[in-house]
N, C-alpha and C positions, 0 to 999 in steps of 0.2 A: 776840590774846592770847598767842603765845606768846610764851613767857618765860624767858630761860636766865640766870642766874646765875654768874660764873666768878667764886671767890677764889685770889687768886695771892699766893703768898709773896712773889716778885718783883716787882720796881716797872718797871712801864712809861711810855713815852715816850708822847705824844701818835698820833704813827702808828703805832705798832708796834696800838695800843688799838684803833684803828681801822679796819686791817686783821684784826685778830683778830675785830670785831665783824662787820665784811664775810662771813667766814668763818663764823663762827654760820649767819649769813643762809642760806648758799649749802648747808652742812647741812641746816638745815630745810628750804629745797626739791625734799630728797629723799623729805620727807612729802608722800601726795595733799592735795591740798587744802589744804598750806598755805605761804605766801608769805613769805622774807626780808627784805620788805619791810614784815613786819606786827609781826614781831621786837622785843620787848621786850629790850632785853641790858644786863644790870647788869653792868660789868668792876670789880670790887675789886682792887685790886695793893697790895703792899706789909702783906699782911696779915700778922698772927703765926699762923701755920700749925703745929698740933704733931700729932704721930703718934705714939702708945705714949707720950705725953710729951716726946719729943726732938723741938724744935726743927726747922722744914723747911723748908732755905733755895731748892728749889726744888721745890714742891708745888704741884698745881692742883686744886681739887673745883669739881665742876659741878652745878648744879643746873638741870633742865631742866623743863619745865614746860609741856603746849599743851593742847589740847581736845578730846575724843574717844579713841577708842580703834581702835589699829594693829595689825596681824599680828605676831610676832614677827619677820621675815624686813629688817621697815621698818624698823623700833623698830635691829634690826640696822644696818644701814646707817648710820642717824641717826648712831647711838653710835658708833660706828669712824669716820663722818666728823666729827665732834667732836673726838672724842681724834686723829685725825691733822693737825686743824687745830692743837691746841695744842701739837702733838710738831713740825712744820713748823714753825711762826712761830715759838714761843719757845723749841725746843729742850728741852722737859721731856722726860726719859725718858718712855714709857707706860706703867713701873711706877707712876712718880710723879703717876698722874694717878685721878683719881678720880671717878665719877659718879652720881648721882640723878637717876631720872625719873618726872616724876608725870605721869598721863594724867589728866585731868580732865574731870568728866562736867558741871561747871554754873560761868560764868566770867560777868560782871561788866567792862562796858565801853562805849565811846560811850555811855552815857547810859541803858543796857539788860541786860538781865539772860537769858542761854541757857541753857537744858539741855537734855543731849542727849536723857534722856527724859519732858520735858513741855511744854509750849506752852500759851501763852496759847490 
C-alpha cells in the first residue's frame, strides 16, 4: 500500500518519470518493513501549481501515504530522501518542494482489508 503522489508544475519525459519513480521506491526502503517494490507512485507533471496565487512554473508537493506508524527519526530520513530525490533528478530547488504524510492505521488491498489495531 504505500502510496506517494508527486504534482509537478513541470512536464516530464518518459525516463526522467521513471527514474523519479525508481527513486520514491529506494526512499521508501528506508522504512522497516516496507518495500519499493510495493510502491504505489502517481507522477502528475504539467500541472497548474499556484502559491499565494502566483503561478509556479517549477513547484513539486508530495503526498506520501503507507501503513503503520514510524519514530520520528525514520519518518526523518523518508522525507529528506524524498526531497533529495526531487532536488537531484529534476533540479527543483528544496524551497520549492513541498510535502504531506499520512501514516495510516487501516488500508484496503489484494482482495483484503488490515488494521493495525484489529483482526479478524
Amino acid at each position: 500500500m504505500p502510496y506517494i503522489k508527486i504534482s509537478l508544475a513541470q512536464k516530464l519525459e518518459t525516463g526522467p518519470r521513471a527514474e523519479l519513480a525508481r527513486a520514491l521506491g529506494e526512499a521508501l526502503d528506508l522504512i522497516p518493513g516496507k518495500n519499493g517494490s510495493m510502491l504505489i507512485a502517481d507522477i502528475e507533471d504539467g500541472k497548474n501549481i499556484y502559491m499565494g496565487g502566483i503561478p509556479q512554473d517549477d513547484f513539486v508537493f508530495i503526498d506520501a501515504r503507507y501503513f503503520s506508524r514510524f519514530e520520528y527519526h525514520i519518518k526523518k530520513a523518508f522525507v529528506k530522501a524524498l526531497f533529495d530525490a526531487v532536488h537531484r533528478l529534476l533540479g527543483t530547488p528544496y524551497e520549492k518542494i513541498s510535502l504531506n504524510l499520512t501514516e495510516c492505521t487501516s488500508w484496503g488491498g489484494f482482495g483484503d482489508f488490515k488494521d493495525e489495531y484489529y483482526c479478524d
